[in-house]
ZAPA-237001 format. One record per residue (C-alpha): x negated, y, z; residue in one letter. Coordinates in pm, whole numbers, plus 50000, padded with zeros to 5 digits. Layout:
<atoms>
XYZa...
</atoms>
This chain:
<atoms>
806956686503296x809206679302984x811236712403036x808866734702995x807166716802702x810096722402577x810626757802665x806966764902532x808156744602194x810336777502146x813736755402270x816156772002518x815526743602799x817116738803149x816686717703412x819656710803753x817406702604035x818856673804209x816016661204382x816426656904753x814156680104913x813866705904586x810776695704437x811606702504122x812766741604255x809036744904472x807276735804161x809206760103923x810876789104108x808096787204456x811406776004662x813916756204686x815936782204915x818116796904663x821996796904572x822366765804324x824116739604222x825896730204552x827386768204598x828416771804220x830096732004295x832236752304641x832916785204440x830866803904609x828926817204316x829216820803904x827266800803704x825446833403613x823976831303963x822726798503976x820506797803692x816646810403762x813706816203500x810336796503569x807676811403693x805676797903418x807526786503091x810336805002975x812696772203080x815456778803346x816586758603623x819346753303850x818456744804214x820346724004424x820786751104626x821696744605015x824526728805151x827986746205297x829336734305607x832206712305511x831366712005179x832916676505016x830316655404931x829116661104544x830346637104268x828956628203913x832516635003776x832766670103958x829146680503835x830126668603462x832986691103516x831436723303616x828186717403345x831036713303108x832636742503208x829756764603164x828246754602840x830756740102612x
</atoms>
């Protein structure tokens, strides 16, 4: 998996999870049940709170998360936004 070859290269790495059924969370974190991307997107959360360590590199990943009831369907300009928000 790229991120953690990069994580192992000594690079700070991380990865959003947007894979339908949270492949990409199983693999690294061992579930895909945690608050992610979709909570921090509602306001639920902080960014803080959606970002997990892997289990085995030292990259970090952001999980899709699970839904909210009427939760607005998510948007490429509205993820741009909150990525933006939270790292530049």
């Amino acid at each position: 998996m790229l991120v953690r070859a990069i994580a192992k290269s000594g690079k700070s790495s991380l990865i959003v999870d947007l894979s339908g059924g949270g492949v990409t969370s199983i693999e690294m974190l061992g579930s895909k049940d945690l608050s992610g991307l979709y909570a921090l997107m509602a306001g639920a959360v902080s960014f803080d709170n959606v970002v997990y360590k892997d289990r085995s590199s030292n990259a970090h990943v952001v999980p899709a998360g699970m839904i909210f009831p009427n939760m607005p369907q998510m948007n490429l300009q509205a993820l741009t936004e909150v990525i933006w928000q939270q790292c530049c």
